[in-house]
N, C-alpha and C positions, 0 to 999 in steps of 0.2 A: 435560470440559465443552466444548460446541462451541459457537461466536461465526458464526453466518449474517449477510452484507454481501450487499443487492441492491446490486448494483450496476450504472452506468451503463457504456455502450462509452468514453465519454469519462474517465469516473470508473479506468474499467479501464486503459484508454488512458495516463493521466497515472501510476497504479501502475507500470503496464509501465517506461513513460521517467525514474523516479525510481529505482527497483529493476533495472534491468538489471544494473548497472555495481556490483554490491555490494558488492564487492572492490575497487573504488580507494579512491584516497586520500580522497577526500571523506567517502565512512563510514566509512573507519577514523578521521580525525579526527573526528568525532562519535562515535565509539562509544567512542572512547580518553579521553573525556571522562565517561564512566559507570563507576562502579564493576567492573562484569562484563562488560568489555567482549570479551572473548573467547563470554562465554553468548550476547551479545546479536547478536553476530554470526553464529554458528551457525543461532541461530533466524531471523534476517533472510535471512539466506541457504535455508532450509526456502520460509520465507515467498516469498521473489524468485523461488524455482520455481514455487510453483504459483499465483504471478501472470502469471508470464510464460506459461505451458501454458494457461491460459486465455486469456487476451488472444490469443494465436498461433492456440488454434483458433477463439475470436470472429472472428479477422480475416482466416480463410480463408474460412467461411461467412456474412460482412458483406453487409447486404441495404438497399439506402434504406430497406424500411419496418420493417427493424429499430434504426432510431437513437434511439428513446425506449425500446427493451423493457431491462427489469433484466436481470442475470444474476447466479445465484446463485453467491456464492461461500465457505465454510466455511472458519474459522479453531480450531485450537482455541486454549484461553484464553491462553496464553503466546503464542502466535504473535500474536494478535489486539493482546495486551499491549506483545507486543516494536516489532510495527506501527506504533501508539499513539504511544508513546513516538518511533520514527524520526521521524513527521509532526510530530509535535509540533516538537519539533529542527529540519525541514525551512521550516518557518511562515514564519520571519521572513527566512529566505531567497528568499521569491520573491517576483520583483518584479511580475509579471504578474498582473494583477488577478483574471483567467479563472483560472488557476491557483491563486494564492491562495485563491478562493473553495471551490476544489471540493477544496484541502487543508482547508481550515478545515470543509469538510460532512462531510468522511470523519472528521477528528481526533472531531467530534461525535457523530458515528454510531457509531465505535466506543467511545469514553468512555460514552455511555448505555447502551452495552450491556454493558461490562465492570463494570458494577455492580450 
Protein backbone atom coordinates (compact mmCIF):
# COMPACT_ATOMS: atom_id res chain seq x y z
CA UNK A 1 0.00 0.00 0.00
CA UNK A 2 1.40 3.29 -1.04
CA UNK A 3 0.89 6.75 1.03
CA UNK A 4 1.29 9.89 -1.76
CA UNK A 5 2.42 13.38 0.21
CA UNK A 6 2.07 16.65 -2.15
CA UNK A 7 4.25 18.30 -0.93
CA UNK A 8 5.49 21.83 -0.64
CA UNK A 9 9.63 23.11 -1.54
CA UNK A 10 9.40 24.48 1.91
CA UNK A 11 7.54 21.40 3.38
CA UNK A 12 10.43 19.32 1.47
CA UNK A 13 12.86 21.71 2.42
CA UNK A 14 12.21 21.30 6.43
CA UNK A 15 12.07 17.18 5.64
CA UNK A 16 15.55 17.52 4.14
CA UNK A 17 17.01 19.71 7.46
CA UNK A 18 15.22 17.31 9.98
CA UNK A 19 16.25 13.79 8.19
CA UNK A 20 19.76 14.47 6.95
CA UNK A 21 21.69 13.71 10.07
CA UNK A 22 19.54 10.35 10.87
CA UNK A 23 22.28 8.69 12.39
CA UNK A 24 23.23 11.12 15.20
CA UNK A 25 22.56 11.11 18.41
CA UNK A 26 19.27 13.08 18.50
CA UNK A 27 17.33 10.09 16.72
CA UNK A 28 18.98 7.54 18.15
CA UNK A 29 17.68 9.10 21.54
CA UNK A 30 14.14 9.25 20.26
CA UNK A 31 14.17 6.06 18.69
CA UNK A 32 15.75 4.31 21.79
CA UNK A 33 12.82 5.36 23.49
CA UNK A 34 10.45 3.03 21.23
CA UNK A 35 10.02 -0.24 21.59
CA UNK A 36 11.63 -1.29 17.97
CA UNK A 37 14.09 0.89 17.86
CA UNK A 38 16.49 -0.71 15.62
CA UNK A 39 13.07 -1.35 12.81
CA UNK A 40 12.28 2.15 13.28
CA UNK A 41 15.65 3.28 12.34
CA UNK A 42 16.10 1.38 9.31
CA UNK A 43 13.02 2.46 7.86
CA UNK A 44 13.79 6.24 8.75
CA UNK A 45 16.78 5.76 7.33
CA UNK A 46 14.84 4.30 3.74
CA UNK A 47 12.69 7.16 4.28
CA UNK A 48 15.84 10.09 4.80
CA UNK A 49 16.97 8.87 1.38
CA UNK A 50 14.39 9.36 -0.69
CA UNK A 51 13.69 12.64 1.02
CA UNK A 52 16.86 14.00 0.61
CA UNK A 53 17.01 12.75 -3.61
CA UNK A 54 14.14 14.71 -3.97
CA UNK A 55 14.68 17.70 -2.26
CA UNK A 56 18.45 17.71 -3.91
CA UNK A 57 16.97 17.22 -7.35
CA UNK A 58 13.97 20.07 -6.57
CA UNK A 59 16.94 22.24 -5.59
CA UNK A 60 18.98 22.03 -8.58
CA UNK A 61 16.04 22.72 -10.87
CA UNK A 62 14.33 25.64 -8.30
CA UNK A 63 12.54 28.36 -10.37
CA UNK A 64 10.85 31.74 -8.53
CA UNK A 65 7.72 30.51 -10.22
CA UNK A 66 8.04 27.35 -8.82
CA UNK A 67 7.61 28.21 -5.04
CA UNK A 68 3.94 27.30 -4.54
CA UNK A 69 3.88 24.10 -7.08
CA UNK A 70 3.42 20.44 -4.92
CA UNK A 71 5.65 17.74 -5.57
CA UNK A 72 4.76 14.38 -5.47
CA UNK A 73 6.31 12.40 -3.11
CA UNK A 74 5.29 8.36 -2.35
CA UNK A 75 5.69 6.49 0.89
CA UNK A 76 4.88 3.12 1.36
CA UNK A 77 2.68 2.45 4.56
CA UNK A 78 5.44 1.62 7.19
CA UNK A 79 7.66 4.23 5.85
CA UNK A 80 4.85 6.82 5.95
CA UNK A 81 4.02 5.20 9.47
CA UNK A 82 7.67 5.28 10.73
CA UNK A 83 7.61 9.16 9.30
CA UNK A 84 4.58 9.82 11.46
CA UNK A 85 5.68 8.68 14.42
CA UNK A 86 9.48 10.59 14.05
CA UNK A 87 7.20 14.06 13.54
CA UNK A 88 5.27 13.47 15.92
CA UNK A 89 8.45 13.04 18.53
CA UNK A 90 9.96 16.08 16.65
CA UNK A 91 6.58 18.60 17.70
CA UNK A 92 7.23 19.70 20.81
CA UNK A 93 10.84 20.33 19.98
CA UNK A 94 10.56 23.20 17.94
CA UNK A 95 10.60 26.32 18.98
CA UNK A 96 10.05 28.27 15.68
CA UNK A 97 6.64 28.89 15.07
CA UNK A 98 7.20 28.53 10.85
CA UNK A 99 8.57 25.29 11.61
CA UNK A 100 6.32 24.22 14.13
CA UNK A 101 3.35 24.93 11.86
CA UNK A 102 4.53 23.03 8.74
CA UNK A 103 5.61 19.90 11.31
CA UNK A 104 2.13 20.02 12.74
CA UNK A 105 0.50 20.06 8.63
CA UNK A 106 2.68 17.08 7.68
CA UNK A 107 1.99 15.15 11.26
CA UNK A 108 -1.73 15.77 9.88
CA UNK A 109 -1.62 14.97 6.51
CA UNK A 110 -0.03 11.90 7.13
CA UNK A 111 -2.30 10.70 10.10
CA UNK A 112 -5.34 11.11 7.68
CA UNK A 113 -3.95 9.27 5.33
CA UNK A 114 -2.69 6.31 7.26
CA UNK A 115 -6.16 5.41 8.17
Amino acid sequence: MKIELKLTADELQYLDSVLEDISLTTIKKFMFSMANSKLMLSVMIDVADKVIKKYQGLSRKVSLFDAKKKHKVEFKYHEASALCSYLVGLRPNEVDPYRKSIVTKLTMDLSQKLQ
